[in-house]
C-alpha positions in Angstrom: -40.1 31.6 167.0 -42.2 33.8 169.1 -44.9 33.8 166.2 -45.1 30.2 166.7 -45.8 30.0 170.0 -48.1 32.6 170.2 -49.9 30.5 167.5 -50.3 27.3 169.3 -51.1 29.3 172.4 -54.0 30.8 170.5 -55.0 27.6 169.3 -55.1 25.9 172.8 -57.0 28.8 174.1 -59.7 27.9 171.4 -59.7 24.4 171.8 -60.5 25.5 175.5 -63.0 27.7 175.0 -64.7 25.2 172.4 -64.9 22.6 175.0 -66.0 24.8 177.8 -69.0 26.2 175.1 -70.4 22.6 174.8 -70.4 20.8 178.3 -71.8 17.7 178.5 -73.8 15.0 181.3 -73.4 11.6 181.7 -76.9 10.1 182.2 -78.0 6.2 183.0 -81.3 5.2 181.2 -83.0 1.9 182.2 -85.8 0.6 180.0 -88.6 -1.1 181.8 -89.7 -2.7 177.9 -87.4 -4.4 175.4 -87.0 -2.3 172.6 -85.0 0.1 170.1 -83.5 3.4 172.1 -83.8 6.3 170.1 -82.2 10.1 170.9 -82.7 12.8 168.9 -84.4 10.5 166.1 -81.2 8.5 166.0 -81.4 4.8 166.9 -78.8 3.7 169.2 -79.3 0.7 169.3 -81.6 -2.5 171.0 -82.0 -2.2 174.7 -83.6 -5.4 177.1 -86.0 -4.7 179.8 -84.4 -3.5 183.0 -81.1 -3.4 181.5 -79.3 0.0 182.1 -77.5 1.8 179.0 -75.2 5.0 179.7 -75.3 7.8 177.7 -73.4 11.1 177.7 -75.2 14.3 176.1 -74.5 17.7 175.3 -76.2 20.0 177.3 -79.9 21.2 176.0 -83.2 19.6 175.3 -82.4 16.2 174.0 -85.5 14.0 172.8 -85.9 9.8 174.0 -87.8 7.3 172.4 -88.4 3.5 173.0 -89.9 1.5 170.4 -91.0 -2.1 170.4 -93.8 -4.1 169.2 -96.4 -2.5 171.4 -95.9 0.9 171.2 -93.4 4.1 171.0 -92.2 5.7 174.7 -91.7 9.5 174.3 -89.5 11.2 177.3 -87.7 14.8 176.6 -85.1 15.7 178.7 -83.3 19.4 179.4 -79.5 18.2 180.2 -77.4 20.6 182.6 -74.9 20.7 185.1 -78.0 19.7 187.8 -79.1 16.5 185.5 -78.1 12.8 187.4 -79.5 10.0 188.5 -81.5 7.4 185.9 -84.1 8.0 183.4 -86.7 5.4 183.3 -87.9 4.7 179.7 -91.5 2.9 178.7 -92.3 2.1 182.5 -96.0 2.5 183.3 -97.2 4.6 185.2 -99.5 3.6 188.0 -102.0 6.2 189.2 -102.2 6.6 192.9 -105.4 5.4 194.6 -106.3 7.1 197.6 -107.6 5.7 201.1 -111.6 5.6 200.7 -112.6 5.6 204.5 -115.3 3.0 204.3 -116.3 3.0 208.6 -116.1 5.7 211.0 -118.4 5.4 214.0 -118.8 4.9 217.4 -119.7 1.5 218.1 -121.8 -0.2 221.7 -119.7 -3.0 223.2 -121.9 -5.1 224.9 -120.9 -6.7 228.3 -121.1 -9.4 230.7 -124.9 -8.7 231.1 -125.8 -7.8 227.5 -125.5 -10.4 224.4 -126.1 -8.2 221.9 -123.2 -7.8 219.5 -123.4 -5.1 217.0 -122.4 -6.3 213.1 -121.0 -3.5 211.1 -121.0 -4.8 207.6 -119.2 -3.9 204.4 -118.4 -5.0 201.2 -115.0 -5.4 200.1 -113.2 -7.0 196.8 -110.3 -9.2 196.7 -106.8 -8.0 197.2 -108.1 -4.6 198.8 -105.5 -3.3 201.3 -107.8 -2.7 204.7 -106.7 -0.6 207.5 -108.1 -0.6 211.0 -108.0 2.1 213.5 -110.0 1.7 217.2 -109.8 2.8 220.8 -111.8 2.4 223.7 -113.9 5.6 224.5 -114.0 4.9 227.8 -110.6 4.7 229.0 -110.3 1.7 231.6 -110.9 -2.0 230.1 -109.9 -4.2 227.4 -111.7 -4.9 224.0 -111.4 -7.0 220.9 -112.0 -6.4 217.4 -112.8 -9.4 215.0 -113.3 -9.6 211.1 -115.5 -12.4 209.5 -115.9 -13.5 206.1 -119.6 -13.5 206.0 -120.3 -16.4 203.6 -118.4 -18.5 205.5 -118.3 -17.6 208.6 -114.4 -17.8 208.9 -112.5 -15.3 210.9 -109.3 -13.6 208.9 -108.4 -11.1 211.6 -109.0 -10.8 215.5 -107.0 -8.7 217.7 -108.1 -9.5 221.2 -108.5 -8.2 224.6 -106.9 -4.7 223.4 -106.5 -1.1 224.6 -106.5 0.0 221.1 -105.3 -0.2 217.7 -103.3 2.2 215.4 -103.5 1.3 211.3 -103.6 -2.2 211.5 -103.4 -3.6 208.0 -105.8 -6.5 206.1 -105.5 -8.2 203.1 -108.9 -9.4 201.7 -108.4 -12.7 200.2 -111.7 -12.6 198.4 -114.4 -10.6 197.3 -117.5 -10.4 199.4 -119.3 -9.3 202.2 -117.4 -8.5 205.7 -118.1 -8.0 209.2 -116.6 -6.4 211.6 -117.5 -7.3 215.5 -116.3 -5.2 218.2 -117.1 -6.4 222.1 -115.1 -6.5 225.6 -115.8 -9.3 228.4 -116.5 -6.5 231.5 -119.9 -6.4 233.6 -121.4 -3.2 232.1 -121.4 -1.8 228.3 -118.6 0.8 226.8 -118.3 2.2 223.6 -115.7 2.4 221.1 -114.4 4.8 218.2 -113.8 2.5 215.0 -112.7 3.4 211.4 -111.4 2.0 208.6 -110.0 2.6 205.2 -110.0 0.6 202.6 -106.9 0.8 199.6 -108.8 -0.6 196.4 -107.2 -3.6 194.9 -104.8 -2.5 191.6 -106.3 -5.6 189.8 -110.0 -5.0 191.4 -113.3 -3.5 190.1 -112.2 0.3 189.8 -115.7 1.1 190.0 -116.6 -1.2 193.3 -119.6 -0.4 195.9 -118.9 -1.0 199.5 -122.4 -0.9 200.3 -124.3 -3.9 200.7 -128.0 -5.1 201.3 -130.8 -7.6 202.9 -132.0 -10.4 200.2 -134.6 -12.9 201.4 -134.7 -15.9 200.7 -137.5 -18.5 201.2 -137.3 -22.2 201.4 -139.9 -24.9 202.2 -140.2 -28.3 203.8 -143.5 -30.4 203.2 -144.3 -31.7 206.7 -147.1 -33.8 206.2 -149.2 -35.4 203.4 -151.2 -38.0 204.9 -155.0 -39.6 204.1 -156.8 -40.6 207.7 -159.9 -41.5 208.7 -161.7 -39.9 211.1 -164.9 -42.7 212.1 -168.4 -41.7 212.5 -170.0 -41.6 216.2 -171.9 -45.3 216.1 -168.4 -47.3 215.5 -167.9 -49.5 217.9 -164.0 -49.9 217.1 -162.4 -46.7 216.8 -163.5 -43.2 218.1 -165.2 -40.0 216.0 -162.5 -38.0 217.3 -158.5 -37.9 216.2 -155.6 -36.0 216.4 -152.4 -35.8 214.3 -149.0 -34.8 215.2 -147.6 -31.4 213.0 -144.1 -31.2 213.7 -142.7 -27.6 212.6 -139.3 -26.5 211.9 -137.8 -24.8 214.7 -137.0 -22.2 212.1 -140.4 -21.9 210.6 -141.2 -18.6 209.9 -144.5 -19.4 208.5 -146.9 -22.6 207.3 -149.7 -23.6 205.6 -152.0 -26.2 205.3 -154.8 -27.5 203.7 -157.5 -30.0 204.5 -160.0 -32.5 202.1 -162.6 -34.4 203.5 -164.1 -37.2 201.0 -162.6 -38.4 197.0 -164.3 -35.4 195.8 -161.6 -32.9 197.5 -159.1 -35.2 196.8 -159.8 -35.3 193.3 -160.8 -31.8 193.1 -157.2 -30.3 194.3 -155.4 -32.6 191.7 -156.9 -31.7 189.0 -156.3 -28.1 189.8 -152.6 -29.0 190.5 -152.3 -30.3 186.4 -153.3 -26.8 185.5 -150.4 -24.9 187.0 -148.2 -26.0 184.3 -145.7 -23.3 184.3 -146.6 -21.3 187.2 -143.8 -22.1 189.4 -143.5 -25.8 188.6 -139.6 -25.4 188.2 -139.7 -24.9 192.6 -142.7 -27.2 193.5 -146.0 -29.1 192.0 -147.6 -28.8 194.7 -150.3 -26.0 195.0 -149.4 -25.5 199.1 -146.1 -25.1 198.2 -147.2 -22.5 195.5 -150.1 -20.5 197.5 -147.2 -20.4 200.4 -145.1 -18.9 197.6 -147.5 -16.7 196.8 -147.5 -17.6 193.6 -151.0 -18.7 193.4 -153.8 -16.6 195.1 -156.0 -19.7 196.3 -156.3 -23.4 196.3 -159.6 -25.7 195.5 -162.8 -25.5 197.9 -165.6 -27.6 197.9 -169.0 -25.7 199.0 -170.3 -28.9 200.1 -170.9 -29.6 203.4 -169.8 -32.1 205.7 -169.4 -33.5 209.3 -165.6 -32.7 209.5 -164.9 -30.1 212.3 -161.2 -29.2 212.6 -159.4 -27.4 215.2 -155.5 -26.9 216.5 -154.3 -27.6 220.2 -151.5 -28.5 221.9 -150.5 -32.0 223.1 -151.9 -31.8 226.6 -154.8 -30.6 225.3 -155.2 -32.8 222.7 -155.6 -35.6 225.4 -158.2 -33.8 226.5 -160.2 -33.7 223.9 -159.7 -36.9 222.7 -161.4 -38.0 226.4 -163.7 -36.0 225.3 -163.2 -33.4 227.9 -163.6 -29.6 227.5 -160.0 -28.3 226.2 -158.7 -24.9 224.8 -157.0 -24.4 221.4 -155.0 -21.8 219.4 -157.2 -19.2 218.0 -156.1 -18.5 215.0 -158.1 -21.2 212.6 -160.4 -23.6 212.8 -164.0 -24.9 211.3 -166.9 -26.2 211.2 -168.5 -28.9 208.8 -166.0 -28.0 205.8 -165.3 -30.2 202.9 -162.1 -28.5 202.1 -160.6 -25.6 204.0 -156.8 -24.1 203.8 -155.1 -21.4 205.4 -151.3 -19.7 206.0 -150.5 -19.4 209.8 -147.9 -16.7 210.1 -146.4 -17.6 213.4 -144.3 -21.0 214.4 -146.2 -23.0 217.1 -143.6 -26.1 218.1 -146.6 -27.8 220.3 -149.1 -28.3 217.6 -151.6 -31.2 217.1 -154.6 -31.4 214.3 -157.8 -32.2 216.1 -160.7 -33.4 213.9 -164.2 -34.8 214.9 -166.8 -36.3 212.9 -170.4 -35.8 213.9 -172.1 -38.2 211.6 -174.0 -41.2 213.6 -173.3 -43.2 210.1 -170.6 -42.0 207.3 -167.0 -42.2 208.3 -164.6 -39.8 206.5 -161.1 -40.0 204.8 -159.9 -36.9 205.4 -156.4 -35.7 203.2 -154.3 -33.3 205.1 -151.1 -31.5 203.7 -148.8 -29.1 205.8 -145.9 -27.2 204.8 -143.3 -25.1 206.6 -141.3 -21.9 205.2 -138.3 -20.6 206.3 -137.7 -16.8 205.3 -133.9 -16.1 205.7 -132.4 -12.9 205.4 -128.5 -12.5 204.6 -126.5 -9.7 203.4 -125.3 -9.1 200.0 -123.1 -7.3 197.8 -125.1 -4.1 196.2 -123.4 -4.7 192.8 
């Protein structure tokens, strides 16, 4: 009897010392793809995204795999009485973008008696993350900070009449250029401290520039094409002297103009106008247009003389002159007996009038006279 227990004792004691020699962990595995779960090169078994699957293993290195139709997941594991918590199986793994501090300066805040308002301009794509830091330098007063879409002109952030601001967060809702505008309503100027960071969009550009630049872009408006005749000094109806309104754009940045007295200057400048096929034709086909361009380097003269004498004044004085009363005129073109004469004015003159004068007792004179106005703009772009 005593051999017999002894036996099942020693038995026991085995079983006991088995189980303690190969411990085991529960652990919870969630796969973030459909797919078959795989341990130890054993399938388990088919697994949906997201779902969560338990699994107890023996202590030691233990070797998981996911496999669906995209791919294999690989994850090894060292079970032991620390492992717990889940295991997360085919999930991708997003790399962590660092802050790129895109501002960081010390910005004039114009007052009461200042208008100028400083733009600090920056390029940003859509979706970035944008955070805004600011504080008045000089302690008393108030400020406000405002962001603009440029394009558009549409504020997407203001906070207003502020002691300062501590990571204020922005969400660009499109890619372009920014800018940021920074001003307080007291009598004399301050300064302020202002930074900000910009989180790069997870579906943006990874390789995006910040930086941005000055295009220019010119347009033009043709602001006179007329024929008029300017009389000779013996008519008894109508006067050897006229003027003609130019009316400028009071954007102008520049003009030009060009004058043809007789058919020969008229026919002269469109027959040079049919041989700048291709040179610019798809903006304008009209040679001023071009030579304001700069596209062309000059435009038809005749050598011939005539009686035509040109000059540019203002509307008071124009009166003048037309009285035929001494007057005064801009300075920067005029002429004597010309047939044809041009020229690009670099300066917008809102009072302007055309003055011409014939000097012949007996030929009066059609005289053709073409003026167009350019307007250079500049904006900001992205410096892709």
């Amino acid at each position: 009897m005593k051999q017999v227990i002894s036996a099942i004792l020693y038995l026991l004691i085995s079983f006991n010392c088995f189980c303690q020699s190969n411990p085991e962990a529960t652990i919870l595995i969630v796969a973030c793809k459909s797919g078959i779960l795989v341990v130890d090169g054993n399938e388990i078994g088919s697994v949906e995204a997201d779902d969560a699957k338990k699994l107890t293993l023996s202590y030691g290195e233990h070797y998981l795999q996911l496999k669906n139709t995209t791919g294999k997941y690989n994850f090894t594991i060292n079970v032991d009485e620390s492992t717990k918590g889940i295991i997360k199986l085919g999930c991708d793994v997003e790399s962590k973008i660092e802050k790129i501090r895109v501002l960081d300066k010390e910005v004039a805040l114009s007052g009461a008696l200042g208008n100028d308002l400083e733009k600090n301009v920056i390029g940003f794509d859509k979706d970035d993350e944008v955070t805004i830091n600011a504080s008045l330098l000089n302690k008393k007063g108030l400020f406000t900070v405002s962001l603009f879409e440029y394009s558009t002109g549409r504020e997407i952030y203001k906070k207003e009449r502020i002691i300062s601001i501590v990571n204020d967060k922005i969400t660009i809702p499109t890619k372009g250029v920014y800018y940021f505008l920074v001003y307080q309503e007291g009598l004399f100027s301050k300064s302020a401290k202002l930074t900000v960071d910009r989180n790069p969009s997870k579906n943006g550009n990874p390789n995006f520039n910040t930086a941005v630049k000055i295009v220019y872009d010119t347009t033009f408006t043709e602001v006179l094409n007329t024929v008029t005749r300017v009389y000779s000094t013996t008519n008894l109806e109508h006067s050897s002297r006229t003027v003609i309104k130019i009316n400028l754009p009071s954007n102008t940045t520049y003009w030009a103009y060009w004058i043809g007295v007789g058919q020969e200057s008229r026919t002269k400048y469109k027959t040079f106008a049919g041989t700048l096929s291709g040179v610019g034709t798809l903006l304008s086909a009209n040679p001023l247009v071009l030579f304001g361009l700069k596209l062309i380097p000059a435009l038809p003269m005749l050598n011939t003389p005539s009686t035509i004498t040109y000059k540019f004044t203002d509307t008071k004085n124009a009166q003048l002159f037309i009285n035929g009363l001494a007057y005064s005129t801009y300075n920067f073109k005029y002429a004597d007996n010309v047939s044809t004469d041009y020229s690009l004015i670099e300066q917008n003159v809102q009072d302007l009038v055309l003055t011409m004068k014939n000097s012949s007792t007996i030929d009066g004179q059609d005289v053709d006279i073409k003026v167009v106005a350019f307007i250079v703009n500049a904006k900001w772009v992205l410096h892709e």
